[in-house]
KERO-758192 format. One record per residue (C-alpha): residue in one letter; x, y, z. Coordinates in steps of 0.02 Angstrom, whole numbers, padded with zeros to 5 digits, always signed. Layout:
% residues N
{pagu->A; px->X; py->Y; pz->Z}
...
END
This chain:
% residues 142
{pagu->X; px->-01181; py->-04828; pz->-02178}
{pagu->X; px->-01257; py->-04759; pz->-02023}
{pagu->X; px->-01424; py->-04653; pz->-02029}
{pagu->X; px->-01418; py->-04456; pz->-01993}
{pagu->X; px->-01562; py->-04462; pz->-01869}
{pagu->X; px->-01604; py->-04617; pz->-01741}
{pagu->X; px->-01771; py->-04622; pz->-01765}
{pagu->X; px->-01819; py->-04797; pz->-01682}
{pagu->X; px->-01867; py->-04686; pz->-01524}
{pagu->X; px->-02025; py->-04624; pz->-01618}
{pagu->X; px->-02083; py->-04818; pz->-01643}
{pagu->X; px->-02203; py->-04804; pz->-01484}
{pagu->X; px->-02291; py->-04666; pz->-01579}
{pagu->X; px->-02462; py->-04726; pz->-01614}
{pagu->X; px->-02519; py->-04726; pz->-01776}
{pagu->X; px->-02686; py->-04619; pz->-01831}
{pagu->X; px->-02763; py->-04729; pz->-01974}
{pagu->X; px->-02897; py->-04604; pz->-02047}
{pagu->X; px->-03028; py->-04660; pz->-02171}
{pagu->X; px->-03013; py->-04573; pz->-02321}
{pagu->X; px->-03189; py->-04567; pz->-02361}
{pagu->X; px->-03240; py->-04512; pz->-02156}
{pagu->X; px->-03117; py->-04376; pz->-02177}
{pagu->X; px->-03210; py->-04324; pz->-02323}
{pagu->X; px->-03361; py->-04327; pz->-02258}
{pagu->X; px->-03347; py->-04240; pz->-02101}
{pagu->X; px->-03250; py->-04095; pz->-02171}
{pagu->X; px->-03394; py->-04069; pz->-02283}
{pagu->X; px->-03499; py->-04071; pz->-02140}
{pagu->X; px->-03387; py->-03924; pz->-02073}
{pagu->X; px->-03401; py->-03817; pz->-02199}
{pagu->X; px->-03566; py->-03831; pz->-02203}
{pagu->X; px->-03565; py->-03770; pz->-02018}
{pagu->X; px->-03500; py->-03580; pz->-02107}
{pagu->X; px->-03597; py->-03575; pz->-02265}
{pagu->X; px->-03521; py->-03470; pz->-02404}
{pagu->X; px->-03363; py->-03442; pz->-02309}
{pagu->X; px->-03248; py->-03578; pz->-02401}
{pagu->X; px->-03170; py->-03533; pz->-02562}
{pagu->X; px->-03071; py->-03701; pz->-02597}
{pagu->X; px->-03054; py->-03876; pz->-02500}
{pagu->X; px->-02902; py->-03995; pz->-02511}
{pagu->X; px->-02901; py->-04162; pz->-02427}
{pagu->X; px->-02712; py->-04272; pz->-02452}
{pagu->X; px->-02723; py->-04428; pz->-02554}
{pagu->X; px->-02689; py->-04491; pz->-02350}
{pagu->X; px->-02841; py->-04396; pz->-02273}
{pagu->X; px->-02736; py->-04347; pz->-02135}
{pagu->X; px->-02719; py->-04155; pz->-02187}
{pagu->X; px->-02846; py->-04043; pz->-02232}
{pagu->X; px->-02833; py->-03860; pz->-02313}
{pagu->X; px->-02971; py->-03740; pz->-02331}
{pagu->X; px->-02975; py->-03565; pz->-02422}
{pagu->X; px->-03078; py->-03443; pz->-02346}
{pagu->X; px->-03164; py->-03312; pz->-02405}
{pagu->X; px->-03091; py->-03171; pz->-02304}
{pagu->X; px->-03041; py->-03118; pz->-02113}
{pagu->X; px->-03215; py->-03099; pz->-02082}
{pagu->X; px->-03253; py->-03296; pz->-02124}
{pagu->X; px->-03107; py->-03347; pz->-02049}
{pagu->X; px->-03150; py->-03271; pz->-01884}
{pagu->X; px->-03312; py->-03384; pz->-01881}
{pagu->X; px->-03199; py->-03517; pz->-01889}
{pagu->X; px->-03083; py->-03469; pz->-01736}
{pagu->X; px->-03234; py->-03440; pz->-01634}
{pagu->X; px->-03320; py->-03597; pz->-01660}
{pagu->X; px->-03192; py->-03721; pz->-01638}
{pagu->X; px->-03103; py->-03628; pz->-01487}
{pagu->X; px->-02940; py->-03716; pz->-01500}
{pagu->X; px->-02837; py->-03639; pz->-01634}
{pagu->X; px->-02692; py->-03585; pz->-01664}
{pagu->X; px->-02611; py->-03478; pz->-01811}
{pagu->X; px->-02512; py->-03334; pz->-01851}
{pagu->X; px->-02502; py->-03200; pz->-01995}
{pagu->X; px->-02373; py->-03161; pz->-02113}
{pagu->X; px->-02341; py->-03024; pz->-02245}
{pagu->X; px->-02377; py->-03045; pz->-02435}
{pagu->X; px->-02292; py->-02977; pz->-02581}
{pagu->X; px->-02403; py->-02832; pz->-02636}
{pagu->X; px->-02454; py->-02801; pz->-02476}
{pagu->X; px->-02577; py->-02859; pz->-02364}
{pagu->X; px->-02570; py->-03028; pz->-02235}
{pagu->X; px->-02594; py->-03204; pz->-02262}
{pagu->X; px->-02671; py->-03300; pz->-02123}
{pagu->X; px->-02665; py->-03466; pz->-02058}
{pagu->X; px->-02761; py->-03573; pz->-01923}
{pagu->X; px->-02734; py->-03736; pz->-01877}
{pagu->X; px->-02877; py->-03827; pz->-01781}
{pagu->X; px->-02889; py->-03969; pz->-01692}
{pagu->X; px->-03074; py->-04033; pz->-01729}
{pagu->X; px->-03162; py->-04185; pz->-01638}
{pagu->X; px->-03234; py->-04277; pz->-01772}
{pagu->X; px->-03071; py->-04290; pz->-01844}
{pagu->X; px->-02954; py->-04356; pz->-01731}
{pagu->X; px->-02779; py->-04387; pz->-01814}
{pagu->X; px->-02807; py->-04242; pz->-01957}
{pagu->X; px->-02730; py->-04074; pz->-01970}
{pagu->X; px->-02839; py->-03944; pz->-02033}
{pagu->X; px->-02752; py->-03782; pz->-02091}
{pagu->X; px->-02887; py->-03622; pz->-02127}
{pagu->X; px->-02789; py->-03476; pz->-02247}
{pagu->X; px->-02893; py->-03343; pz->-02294}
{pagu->X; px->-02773; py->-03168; pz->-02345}
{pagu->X; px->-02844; py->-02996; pz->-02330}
{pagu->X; px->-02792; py->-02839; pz->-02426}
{pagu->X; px->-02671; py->-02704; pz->-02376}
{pagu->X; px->-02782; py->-02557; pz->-02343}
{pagu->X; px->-02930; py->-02709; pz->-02292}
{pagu->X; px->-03013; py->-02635; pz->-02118}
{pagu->X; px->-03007; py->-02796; pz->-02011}
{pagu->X; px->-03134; py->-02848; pz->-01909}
{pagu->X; px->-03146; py->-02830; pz->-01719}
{pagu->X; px->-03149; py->-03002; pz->-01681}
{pagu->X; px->-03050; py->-03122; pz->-01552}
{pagu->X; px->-02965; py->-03176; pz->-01702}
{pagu->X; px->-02869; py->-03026; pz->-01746}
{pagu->X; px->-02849; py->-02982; pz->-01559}
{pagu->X; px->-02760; py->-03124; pz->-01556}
{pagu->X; px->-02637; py->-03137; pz->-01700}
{pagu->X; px->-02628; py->-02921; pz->-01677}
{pagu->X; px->-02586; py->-02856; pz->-01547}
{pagu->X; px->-02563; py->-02697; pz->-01584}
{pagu->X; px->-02755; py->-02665; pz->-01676}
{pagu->X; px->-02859; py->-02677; pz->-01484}
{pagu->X; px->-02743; py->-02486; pz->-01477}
{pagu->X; px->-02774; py->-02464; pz->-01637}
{pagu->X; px->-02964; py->-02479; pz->-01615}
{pagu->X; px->-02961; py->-02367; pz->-01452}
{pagu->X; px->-02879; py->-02216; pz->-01549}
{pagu->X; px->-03003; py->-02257; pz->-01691}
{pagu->X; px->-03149; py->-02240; pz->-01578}
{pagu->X; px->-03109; py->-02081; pz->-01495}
{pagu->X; px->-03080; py->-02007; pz->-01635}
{pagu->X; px->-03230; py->-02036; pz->-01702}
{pagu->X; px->-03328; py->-01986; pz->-01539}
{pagu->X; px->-03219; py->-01819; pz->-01549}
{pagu->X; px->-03286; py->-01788; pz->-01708}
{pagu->X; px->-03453; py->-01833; pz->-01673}
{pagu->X; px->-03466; py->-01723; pz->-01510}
{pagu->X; px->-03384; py->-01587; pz->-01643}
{pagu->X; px->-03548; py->-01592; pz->-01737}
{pagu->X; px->-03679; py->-01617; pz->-01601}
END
């Protein structure tokens, strides 16, 4: 019986050994970097993926700015509101994925950060008609 996929072409595909215990380690050391932004931490029995809960959009934005290299996307949630997710790809672990989720609420006002500019496109307009409506209604009362 032949095999579905030929995978002998992946072979030269170096393989990450990450120290369980180092993996541990530094992504304690990382969420110490945000204090009181991480809700929950999961590290694989293999160390070579990484999940953190965050507290909110706020937190998670901390995140995005201080690693730089991120990427991510939103998605809808039953109820309302949006889940997100960021990957990062962090120096001090080389070899680990490290997935951020953090979900915000369906009438939630997000924050005006890179972050959401990013994975929003549409709030940057959003913002704009927010802000002159509220100097309209401020030179209203002047």
């Amino acid at each position: 019986m032949t095999a579905l996929v030929d995978v002998s072409v992946l072979r030269w595909l170096p393989a990450v050994e990450v120290d369980l215990a180092a993996a541990r380690v530094a992504v304690a050391g990382l969420t110490a970097r945000v204090p009181g932004s991480v809700l929950d931490v999961n590290v694989s029995s293999d160390g070579r993926a990484v999940s953190v809960q965050v507290v909110d959009v706020a937190a998670l934005s901390i995140w995005f700015d201080l690693f730089g290299r991120a990427a991510g996307g939103t998605s809808s949630r039953d109820g309302g509101g949006m889940a997100w997710h960021v990957r990062l790809t962090v120096p001090e672990l080389p070899g680990v994925r490290i997935e951020l989720t953090a979900v915000s609420g369906e009438f939630e006002v997000l924050p005006r950060t890179a972050l959401v500019r990013a994975m929003c496109p549409w709030m940057p307009h959003r913002w704009a008609v927010e802000d002159r409506e509220a100097a309209a209604w401020a030179r209203r009362a002047a």
